[in-house]
C-alpha positions as CSV (number, residue, x, y, z in Angstrom):
1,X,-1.0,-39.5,-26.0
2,X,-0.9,-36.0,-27.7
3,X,-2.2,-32.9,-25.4
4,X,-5.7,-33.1,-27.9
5,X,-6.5,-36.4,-27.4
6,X,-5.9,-36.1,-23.8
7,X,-8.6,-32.8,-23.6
8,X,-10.9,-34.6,-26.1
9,X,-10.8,-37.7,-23.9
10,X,-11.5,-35.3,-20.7
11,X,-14.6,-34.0,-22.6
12,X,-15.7,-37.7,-23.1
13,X,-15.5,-38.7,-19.6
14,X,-16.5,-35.5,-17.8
15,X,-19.6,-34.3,-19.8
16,X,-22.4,-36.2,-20.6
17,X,-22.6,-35.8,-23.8
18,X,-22.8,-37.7,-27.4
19,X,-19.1,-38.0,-28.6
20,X,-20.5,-35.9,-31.8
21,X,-21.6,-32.9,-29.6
22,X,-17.9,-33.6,-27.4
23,X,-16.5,-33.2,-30.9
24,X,-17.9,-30.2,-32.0
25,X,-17.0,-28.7,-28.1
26,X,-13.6,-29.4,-28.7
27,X,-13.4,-27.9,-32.0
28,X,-14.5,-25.0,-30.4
29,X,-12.4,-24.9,-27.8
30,X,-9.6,-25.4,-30.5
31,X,-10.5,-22.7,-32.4
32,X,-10.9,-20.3,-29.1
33,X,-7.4,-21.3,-27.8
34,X,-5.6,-20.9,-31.4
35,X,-7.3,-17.8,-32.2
36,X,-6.1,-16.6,-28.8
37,X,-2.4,-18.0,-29.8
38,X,-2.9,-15.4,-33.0
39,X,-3.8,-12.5,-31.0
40,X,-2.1,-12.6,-27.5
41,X,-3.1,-9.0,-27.1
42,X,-6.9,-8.9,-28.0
43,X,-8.0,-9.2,-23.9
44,X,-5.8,-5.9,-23.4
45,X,-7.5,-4.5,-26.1
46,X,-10.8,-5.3,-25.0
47,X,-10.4,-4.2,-21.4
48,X,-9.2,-1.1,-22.4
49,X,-12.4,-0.3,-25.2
50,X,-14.3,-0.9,-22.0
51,X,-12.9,0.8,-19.4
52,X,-12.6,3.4,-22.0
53,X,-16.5,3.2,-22.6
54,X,-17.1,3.6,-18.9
55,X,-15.2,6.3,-19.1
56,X,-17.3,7.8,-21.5
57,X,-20.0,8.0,-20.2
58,X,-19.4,11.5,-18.1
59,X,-17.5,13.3,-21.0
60,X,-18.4,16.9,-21.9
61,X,-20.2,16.8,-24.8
62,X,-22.1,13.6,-24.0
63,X,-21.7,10.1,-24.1
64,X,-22.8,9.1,-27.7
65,X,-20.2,11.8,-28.9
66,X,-17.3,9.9,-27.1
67,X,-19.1,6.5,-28.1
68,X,-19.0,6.8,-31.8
69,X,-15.5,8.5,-31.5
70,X,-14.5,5.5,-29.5
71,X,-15.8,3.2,-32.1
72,X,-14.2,5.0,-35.0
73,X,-10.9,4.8,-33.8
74,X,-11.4,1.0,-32.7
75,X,-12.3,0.3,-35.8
76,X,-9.7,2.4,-38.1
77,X,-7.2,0.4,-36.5
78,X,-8.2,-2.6,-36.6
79,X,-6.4,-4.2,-39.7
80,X,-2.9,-3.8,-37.5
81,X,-1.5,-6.4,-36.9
82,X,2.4,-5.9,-35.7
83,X,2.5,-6.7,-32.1
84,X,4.5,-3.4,-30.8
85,X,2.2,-1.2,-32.8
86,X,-0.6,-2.6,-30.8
87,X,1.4,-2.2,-27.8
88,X,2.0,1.4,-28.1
89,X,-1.5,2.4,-29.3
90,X,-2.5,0.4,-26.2
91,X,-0.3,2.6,-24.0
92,X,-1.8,5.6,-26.1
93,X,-5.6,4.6,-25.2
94,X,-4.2,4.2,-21.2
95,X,-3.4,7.9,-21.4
96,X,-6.2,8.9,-22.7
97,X,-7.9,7.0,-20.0
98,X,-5.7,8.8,-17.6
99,X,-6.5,12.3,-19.0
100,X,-10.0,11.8,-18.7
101,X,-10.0,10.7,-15.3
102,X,-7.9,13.9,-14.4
103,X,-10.7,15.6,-16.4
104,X,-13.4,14.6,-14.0
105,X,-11.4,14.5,-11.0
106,X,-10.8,18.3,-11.9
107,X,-14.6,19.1,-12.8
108,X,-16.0,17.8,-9.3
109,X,-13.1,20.0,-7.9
110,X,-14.5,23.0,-9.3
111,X,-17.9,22.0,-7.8
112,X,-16.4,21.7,-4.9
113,X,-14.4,25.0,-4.4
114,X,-17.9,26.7,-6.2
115,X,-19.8,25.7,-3.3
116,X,-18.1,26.6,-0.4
117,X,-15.6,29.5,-1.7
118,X,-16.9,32.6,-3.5
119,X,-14.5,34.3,-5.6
């Protein structure tokens, strides 16, 4: 029995559902797991747009400045599709992630040293 029959026949038994609606489940799930097989990389890309968006949220000149820049630069690069490109623009958006929280860390230290030293 081939690995499909064997996850279509654990839909059948498990869920109580008409084998049309198991059917159309399955094909989903398919679709999920070969679309995932095509782009082994989209969950880092994902976590990073959000983390990145989190980030965001304190920058300078505001968040919807940082949003829309965000966005852009998602969406100019979209089309790529070479593996080790990703990979480096993935390591590119981690240091911008770690520059911004060296940003922030350095902001709330001035705050700091404002309050309780005068200069």
């Amino acid at each position: 029995m081939c690995r499909n029959a064997k996850i279509l026949t654990y839909f059948l038994v498990h869920f109580s559902c008409s084998s049309t609606e198991v059917s159309d489940i399955f094909t989903l799930f398919c679709f999920a797991a070969l679309w995932m097989m095509a782009n082994p990389l989209r969950p880092e890309v994902v976590r990073l747009y959000k983390n990145l968006l989190y980030l965001g949220r304190e920058y300078p000149k505001g968040s919807n400045y940082f949003k829309d820049r965000l966005r852009a630069a998602f969406i100019k690069n979209k089309s790529v599709q070479d593996p080790e490109q990703i990979k480096a623009m993935i390591a590119r958006g981690e240091y911008v992630a770690r520059e911004l929280e060296a940003l922030y860390y350095l902001r709330k230290y001035r705050a700091m040293k404002k309050r309780y030293y005068e200069e």
